[in-house]
Chimera marker file (.cmm) of the C-alpha trace (Angstrom):
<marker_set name="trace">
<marker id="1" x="20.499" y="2.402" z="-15.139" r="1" g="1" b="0" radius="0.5"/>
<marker id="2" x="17.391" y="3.617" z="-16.930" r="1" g="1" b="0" radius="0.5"/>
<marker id="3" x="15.846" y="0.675" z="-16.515" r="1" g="1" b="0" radius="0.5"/>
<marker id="4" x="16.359" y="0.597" z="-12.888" r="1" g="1" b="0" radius="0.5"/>
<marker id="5" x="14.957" y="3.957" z="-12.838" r="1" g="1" b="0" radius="0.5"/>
<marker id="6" x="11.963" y="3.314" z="-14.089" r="1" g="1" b="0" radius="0.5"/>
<marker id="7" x="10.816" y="-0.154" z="-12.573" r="1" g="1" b="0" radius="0.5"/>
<marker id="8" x="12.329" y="1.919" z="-9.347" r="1" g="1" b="0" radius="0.5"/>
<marker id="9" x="9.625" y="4.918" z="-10.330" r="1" g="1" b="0" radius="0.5"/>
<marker id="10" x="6.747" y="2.266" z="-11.193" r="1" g="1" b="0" radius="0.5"/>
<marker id="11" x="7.047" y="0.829" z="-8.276" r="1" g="1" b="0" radius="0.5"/>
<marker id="12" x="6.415" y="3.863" z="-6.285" r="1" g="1" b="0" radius="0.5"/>
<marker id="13" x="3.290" y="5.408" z="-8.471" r="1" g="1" b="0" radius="0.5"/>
<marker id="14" x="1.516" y="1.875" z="-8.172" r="1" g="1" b="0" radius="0.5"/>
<marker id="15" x="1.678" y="1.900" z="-4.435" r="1" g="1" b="0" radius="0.5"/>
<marker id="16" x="0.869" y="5.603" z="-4.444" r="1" g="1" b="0" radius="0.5"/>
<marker id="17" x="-1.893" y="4.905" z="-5.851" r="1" g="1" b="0" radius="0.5"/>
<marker id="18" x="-3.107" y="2.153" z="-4.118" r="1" g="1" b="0" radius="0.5"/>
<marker id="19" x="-2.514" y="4.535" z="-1.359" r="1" g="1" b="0" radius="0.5"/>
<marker id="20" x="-5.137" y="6.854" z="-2.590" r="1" g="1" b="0" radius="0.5"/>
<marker id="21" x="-7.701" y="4.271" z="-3.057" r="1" g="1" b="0" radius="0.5"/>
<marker id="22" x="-7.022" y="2.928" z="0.027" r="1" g="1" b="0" radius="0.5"/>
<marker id="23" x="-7.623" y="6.621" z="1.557" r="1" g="1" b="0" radius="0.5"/>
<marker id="24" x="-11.386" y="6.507" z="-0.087" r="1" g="1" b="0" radius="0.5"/>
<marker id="25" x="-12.047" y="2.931" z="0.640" r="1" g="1" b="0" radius="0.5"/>
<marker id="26" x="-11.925" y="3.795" z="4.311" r="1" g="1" b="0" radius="0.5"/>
<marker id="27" x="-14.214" y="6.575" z="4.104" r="1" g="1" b="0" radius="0.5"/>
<marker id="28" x="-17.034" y="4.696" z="3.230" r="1" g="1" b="0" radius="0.5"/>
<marker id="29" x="-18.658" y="3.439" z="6.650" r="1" g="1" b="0" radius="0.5"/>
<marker id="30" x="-20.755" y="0.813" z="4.871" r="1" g="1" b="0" radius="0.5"/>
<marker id="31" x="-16.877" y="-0.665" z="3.651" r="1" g="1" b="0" radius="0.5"/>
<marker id="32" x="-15.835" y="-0.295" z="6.989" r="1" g="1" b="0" radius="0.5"/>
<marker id="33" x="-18.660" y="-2.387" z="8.430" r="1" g="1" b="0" radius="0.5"/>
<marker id="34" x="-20.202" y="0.737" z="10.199" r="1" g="1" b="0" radius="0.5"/>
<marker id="35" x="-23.576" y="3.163" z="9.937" r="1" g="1" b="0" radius="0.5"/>
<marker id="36" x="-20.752" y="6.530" z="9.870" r="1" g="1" b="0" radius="0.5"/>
<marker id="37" x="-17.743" y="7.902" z="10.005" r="1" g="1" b="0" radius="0.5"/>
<marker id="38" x="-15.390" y="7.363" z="12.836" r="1" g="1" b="0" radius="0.5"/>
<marker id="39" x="-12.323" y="8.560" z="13.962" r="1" g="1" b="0" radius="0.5"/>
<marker id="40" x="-10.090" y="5.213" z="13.012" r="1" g="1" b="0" radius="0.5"/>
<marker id="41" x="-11.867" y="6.223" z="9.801" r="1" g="1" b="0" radius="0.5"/>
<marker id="42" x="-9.778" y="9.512" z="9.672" r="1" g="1" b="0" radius="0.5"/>
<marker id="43" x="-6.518" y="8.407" z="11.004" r="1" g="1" b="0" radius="0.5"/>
<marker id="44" x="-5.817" y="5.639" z="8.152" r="1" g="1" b="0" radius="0.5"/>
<marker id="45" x="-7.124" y="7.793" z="5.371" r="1" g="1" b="0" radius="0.5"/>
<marker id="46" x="-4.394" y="10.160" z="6.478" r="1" g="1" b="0" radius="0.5"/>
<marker id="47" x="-1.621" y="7.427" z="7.031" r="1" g="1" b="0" radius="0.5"/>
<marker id="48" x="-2.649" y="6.537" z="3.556" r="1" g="1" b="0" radius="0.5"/>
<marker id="49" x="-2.517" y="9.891" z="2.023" r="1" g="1" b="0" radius="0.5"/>
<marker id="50" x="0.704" y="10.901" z="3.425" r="1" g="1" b="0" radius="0.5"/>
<marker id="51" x="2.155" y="7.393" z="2.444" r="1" g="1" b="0" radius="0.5"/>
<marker id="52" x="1.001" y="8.643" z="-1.212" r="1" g="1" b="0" radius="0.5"/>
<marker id="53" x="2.707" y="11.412" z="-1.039" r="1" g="1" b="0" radius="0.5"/>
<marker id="54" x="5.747" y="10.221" z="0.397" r="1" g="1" b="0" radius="0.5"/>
<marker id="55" x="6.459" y="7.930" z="-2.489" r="1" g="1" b="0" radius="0.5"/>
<marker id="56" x="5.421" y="10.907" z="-5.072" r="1" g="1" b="0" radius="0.5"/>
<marker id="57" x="8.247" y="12.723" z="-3.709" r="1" g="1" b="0" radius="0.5"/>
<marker id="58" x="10.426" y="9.672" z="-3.298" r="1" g="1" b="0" radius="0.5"/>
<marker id="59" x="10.078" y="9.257" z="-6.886" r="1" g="1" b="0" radius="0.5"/>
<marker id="60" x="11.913" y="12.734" z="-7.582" r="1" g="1" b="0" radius="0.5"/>
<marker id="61" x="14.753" y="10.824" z="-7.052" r="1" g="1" b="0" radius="0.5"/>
<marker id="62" x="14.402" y="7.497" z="-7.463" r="1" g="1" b="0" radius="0.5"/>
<marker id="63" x="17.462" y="5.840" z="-7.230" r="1" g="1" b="0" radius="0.5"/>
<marker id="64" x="18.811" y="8.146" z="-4.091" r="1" g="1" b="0" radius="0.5"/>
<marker id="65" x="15.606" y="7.250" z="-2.303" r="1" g="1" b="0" radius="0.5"/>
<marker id="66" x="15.181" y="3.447" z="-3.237" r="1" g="1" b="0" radius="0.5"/>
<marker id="67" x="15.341" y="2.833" z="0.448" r="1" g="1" b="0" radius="0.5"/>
<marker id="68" x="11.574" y="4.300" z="0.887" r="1" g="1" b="0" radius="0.5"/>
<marker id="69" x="10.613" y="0.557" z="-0.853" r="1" g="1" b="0" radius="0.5"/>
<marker id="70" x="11.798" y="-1.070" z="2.570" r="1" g="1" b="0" radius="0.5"/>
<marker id="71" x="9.150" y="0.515" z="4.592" r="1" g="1" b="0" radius="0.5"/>
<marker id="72" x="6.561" y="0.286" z="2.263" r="1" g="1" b="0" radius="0.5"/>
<marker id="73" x="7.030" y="-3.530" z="1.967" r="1" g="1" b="0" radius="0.5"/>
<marker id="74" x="6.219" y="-3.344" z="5.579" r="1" g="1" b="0" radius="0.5"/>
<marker id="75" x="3.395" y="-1.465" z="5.179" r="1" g="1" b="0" radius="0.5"/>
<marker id="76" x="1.783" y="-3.414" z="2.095" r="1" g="1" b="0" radius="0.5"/>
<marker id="77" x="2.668" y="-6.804" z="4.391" r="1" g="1" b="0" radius="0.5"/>
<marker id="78" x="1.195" y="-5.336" z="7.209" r="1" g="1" b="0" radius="0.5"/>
<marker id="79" x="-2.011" y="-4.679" z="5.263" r="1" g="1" b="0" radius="0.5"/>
<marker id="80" x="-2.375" y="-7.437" z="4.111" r="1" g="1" b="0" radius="0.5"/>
<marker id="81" x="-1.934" y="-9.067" z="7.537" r="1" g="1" b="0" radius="0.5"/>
<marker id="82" x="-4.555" y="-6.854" z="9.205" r="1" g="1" b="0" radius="0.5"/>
<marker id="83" x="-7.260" y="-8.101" z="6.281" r="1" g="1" b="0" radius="0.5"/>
<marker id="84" x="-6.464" y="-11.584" z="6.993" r="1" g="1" b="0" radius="0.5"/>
<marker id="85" x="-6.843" y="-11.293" z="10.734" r="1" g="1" b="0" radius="0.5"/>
<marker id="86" x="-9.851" y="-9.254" z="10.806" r="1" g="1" b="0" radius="0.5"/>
<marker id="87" x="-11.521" y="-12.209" z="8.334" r="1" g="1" b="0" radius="0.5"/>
<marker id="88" x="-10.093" y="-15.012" z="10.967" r="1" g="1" b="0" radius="0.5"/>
<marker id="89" x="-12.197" y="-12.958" z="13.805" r="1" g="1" b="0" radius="0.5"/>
<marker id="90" x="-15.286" y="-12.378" z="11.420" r="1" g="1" b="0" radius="0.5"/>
<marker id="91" x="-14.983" y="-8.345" z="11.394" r="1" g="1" b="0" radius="0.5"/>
<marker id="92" x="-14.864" y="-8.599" z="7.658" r="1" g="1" b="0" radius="0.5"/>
<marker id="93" x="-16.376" y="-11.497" z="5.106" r="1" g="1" b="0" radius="0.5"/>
<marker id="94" x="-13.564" y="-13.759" z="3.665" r="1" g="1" b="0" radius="0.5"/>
<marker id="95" x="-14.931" y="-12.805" z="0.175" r="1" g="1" b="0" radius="0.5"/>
<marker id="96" x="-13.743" y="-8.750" z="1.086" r="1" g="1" b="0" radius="0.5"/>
<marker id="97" x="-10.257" y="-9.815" z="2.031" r="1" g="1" b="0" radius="0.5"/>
<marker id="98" x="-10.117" y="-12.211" z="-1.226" r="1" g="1" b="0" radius="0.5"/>
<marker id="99" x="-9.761" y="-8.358" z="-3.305" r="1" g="1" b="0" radius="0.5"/>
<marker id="100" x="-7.516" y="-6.872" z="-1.112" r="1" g="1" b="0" radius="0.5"/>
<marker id="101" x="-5.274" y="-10.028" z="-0.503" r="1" g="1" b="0" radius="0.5"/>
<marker id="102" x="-4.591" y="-10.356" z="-4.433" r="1" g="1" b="0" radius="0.5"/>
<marker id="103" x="-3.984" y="-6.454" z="-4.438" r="1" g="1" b="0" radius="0.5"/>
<marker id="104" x="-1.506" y="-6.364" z="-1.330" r="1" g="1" b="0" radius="0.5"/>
<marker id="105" x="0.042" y="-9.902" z="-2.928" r="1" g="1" b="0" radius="0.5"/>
<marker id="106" x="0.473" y="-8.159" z="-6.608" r="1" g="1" b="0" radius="0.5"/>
<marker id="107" x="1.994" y="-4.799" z="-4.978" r="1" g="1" b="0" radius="0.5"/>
<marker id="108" x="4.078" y="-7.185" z="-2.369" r="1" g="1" b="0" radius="0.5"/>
<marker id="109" x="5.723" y="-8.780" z="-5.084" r="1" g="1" b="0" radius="0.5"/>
<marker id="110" x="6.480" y="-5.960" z="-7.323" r="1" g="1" b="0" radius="0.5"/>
<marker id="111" x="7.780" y="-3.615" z="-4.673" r="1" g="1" b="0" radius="0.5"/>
<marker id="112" x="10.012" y="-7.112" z="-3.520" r="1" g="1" b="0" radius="0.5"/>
<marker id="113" x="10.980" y="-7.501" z="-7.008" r="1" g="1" b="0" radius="0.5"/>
<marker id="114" x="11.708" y="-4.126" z="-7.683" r="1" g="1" b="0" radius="0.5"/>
<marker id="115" x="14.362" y="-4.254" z="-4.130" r="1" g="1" b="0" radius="0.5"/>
<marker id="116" x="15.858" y="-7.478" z="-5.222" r="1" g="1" b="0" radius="0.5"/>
<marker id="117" x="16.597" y="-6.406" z="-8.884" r="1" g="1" b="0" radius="0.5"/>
<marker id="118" x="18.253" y="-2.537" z="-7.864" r="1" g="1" b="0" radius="0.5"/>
<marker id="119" x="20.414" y="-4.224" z="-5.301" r="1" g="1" b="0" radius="0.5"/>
<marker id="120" x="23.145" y="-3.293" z="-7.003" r="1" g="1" b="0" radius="0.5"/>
<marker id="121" x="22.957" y="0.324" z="-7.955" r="1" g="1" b="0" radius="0.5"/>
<link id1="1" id2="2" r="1" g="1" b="0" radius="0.2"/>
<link id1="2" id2="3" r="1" g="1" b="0" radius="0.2"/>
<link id1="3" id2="4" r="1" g="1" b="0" radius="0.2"/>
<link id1="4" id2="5" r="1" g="1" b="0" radius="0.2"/>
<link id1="5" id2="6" r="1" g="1" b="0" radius="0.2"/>
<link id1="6" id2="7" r="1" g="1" b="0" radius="0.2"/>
<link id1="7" id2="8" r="1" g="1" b="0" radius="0.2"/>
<link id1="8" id2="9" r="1" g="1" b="0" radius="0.2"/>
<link id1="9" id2="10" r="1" g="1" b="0" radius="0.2"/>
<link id1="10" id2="11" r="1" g="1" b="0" radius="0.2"/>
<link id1="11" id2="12" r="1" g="1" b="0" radius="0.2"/>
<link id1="12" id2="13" r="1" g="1" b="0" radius="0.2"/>
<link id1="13" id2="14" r="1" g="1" b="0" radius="0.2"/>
<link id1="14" id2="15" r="1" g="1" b="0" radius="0.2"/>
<link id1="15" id2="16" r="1" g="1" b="0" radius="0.2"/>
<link id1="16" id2="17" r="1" g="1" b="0" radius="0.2"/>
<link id1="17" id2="18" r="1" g="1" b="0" radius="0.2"/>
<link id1="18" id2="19" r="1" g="1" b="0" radius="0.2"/>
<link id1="19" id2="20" r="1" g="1" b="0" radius="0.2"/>
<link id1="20" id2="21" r="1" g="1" b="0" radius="0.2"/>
<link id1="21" id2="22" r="1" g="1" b="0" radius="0.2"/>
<link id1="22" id2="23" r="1" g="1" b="0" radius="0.2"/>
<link id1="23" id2="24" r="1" g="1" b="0" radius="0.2"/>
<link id1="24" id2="25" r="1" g="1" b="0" radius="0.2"/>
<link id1="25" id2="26" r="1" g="1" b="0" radius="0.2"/>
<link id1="26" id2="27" r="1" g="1" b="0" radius="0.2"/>
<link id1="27" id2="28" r="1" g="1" b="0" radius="0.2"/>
<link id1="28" id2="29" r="1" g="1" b="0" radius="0.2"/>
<link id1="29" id2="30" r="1" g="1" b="0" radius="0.2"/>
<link id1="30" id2="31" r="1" g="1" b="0" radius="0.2"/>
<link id1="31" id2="32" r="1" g="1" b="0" radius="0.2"/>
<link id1="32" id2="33" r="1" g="1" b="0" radius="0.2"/>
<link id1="33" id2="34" r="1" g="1" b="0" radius="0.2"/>
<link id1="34" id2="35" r="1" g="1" b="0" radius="0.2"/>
<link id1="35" id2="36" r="1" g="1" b="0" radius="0.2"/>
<link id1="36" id2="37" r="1" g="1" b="0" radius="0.2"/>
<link id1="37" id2="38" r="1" g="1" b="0" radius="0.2"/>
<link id1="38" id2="39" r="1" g="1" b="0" radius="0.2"/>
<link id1="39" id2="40" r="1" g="1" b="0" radius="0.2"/>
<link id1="40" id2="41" r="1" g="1" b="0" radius="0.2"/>
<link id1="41" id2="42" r="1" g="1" b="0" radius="0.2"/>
<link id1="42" id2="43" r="1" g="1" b="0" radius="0.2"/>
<link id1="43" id2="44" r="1" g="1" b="0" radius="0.2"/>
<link id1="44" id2="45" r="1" g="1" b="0" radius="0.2"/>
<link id1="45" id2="46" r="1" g="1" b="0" radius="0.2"/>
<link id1="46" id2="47" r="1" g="1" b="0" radius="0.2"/>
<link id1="47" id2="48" r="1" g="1" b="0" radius="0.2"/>
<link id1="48" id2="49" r="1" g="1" b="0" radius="0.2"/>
<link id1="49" id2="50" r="1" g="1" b="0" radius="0.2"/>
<link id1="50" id2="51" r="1" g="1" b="0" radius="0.2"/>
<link id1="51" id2="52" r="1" g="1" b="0" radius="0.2"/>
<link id1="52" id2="53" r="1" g="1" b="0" radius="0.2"/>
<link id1="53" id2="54" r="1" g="1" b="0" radius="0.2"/>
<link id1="54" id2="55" r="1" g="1" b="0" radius="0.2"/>
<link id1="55" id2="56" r="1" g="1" b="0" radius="0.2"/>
<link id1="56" id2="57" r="1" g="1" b="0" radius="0.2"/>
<link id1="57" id2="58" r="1" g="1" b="0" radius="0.2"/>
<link id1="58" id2="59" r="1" g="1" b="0" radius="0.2"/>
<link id1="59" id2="60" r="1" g="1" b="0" radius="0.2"/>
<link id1="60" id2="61" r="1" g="1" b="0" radius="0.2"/>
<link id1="61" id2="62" r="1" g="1" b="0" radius="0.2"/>
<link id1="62" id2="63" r="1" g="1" b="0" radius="0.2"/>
<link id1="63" id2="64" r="1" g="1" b="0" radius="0.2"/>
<link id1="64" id2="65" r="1" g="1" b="0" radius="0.2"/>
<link id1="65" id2="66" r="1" g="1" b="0" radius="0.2"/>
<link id1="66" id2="67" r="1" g="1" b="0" radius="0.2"/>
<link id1="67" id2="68" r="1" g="1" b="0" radius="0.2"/>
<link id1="68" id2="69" r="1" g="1" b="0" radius="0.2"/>
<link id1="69" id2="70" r="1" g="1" b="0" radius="0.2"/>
<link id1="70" id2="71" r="1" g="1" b="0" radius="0.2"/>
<link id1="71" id2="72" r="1" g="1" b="0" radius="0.2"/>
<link id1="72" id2="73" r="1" g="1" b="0" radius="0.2"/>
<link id1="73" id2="74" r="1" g="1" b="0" radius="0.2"/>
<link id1="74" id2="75" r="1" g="1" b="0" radius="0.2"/>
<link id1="75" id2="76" r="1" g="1" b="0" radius="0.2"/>
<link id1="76" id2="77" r="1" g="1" b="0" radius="0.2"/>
<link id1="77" id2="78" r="1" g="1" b="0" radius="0.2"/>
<link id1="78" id2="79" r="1" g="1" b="0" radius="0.2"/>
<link id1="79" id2="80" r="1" g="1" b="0" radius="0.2"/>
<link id1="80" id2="81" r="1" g="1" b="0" radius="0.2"/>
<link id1="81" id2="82" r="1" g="1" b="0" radius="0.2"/>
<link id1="82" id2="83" r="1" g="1" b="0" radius="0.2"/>
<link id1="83" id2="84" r="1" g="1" b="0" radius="0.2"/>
<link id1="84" id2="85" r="1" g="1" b="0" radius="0.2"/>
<link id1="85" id2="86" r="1" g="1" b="0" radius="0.2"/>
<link id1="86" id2="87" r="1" g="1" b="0" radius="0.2"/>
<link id1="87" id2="88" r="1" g="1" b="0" radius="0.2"/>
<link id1="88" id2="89" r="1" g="1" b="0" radius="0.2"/>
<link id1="89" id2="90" r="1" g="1" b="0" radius="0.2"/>
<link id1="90" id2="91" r="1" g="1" b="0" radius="0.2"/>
<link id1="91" id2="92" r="1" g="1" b="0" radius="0.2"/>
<link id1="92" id2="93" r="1" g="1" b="0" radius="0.2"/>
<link id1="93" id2="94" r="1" g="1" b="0" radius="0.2"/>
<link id1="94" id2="95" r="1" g="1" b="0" radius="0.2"/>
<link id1="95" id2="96" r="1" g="1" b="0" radius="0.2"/>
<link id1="96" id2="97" r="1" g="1" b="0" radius="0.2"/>
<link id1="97" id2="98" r="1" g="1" b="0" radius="0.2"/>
<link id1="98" id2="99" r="1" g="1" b="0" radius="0.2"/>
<link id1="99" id2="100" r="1" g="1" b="0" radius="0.2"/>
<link id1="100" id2="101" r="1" g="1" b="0" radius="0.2"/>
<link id1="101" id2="102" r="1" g="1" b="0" radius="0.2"/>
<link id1="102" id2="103" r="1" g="1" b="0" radius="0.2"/>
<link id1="103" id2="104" r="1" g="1" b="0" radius="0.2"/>
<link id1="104" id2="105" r="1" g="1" b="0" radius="0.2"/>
<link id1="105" id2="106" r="1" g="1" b="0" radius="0.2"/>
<link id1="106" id2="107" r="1" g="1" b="0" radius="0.2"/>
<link id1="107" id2="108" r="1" g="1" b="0" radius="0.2"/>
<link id1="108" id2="109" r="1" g="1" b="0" radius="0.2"/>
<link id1="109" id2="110" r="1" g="1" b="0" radius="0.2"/>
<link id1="110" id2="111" r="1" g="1" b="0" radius="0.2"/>
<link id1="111" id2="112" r="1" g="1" b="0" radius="0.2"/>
<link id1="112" id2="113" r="1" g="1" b="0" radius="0.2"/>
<link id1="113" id2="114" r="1" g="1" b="0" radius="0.2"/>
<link id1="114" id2="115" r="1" g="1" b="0" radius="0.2"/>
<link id1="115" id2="116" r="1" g="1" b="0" radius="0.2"/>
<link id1="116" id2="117" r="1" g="1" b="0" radius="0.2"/>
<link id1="117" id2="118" r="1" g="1" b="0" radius="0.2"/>
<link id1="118" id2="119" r="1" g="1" b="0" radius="0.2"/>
<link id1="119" id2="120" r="1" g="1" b="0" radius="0.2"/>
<link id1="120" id2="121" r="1" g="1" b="0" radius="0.2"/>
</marker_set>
């Protein structure tokens, strides 16, 4: 069970804290493709920050609140998607998404692994 526990807990700080980088990469207008801030700027930093903190407090209680992994597969996916799309249009360079593809990927498949291996508990 303590194993559980902790993959369960590892799972959550990693995408915390990609949550928290996430929350400064958007904050950077020359990142974002623009001369300054603006407000879809804002909005995600917050999503991303909240997010963070969600899984912090998930990870009081790990094993109640495994759950909170569903949603943030959807959210890492989703990400990921978003990158890929806005490199298909030409918003971003396909070298950017390259990074953040392998990130989303490598946090995809833990948070996936993670789900499939507490099934149980």
């Amino acid at each position: 069970m303590n194993n559980y526990r902790n993959l369960i807990r590892t799972s959550y700080w990693v995408a915390a804290i990609a949550d928290f980088i996430i929350a400064f990469l958007v904050l950077i207008p020359e990142r974002m493709g623009v001369t300054g801030f603006v407000y879809p700027m804002g909005l995600m930093a917050a999503v991303a920050i909240s997010w963070g903190v969600m899984l912090i407090i998930a990870d009081r209680q790990p094993i109640e609140r495994r759950w909170v992994l569903l949603p943030t597969m959807l959210v890492v996916f989703l990400l990921g998607a978003a990158a890929i799309y806005a490199a298909i249009i030409g918003v971003i360079p396909v070298s950017r998404m390259i990074g953040s593809s392998t990130a989303v990927v490598l946090i995809l498949g833990l948070l996936t692994y993670t789900w499939f291996k507490t099934r149980r508990i």
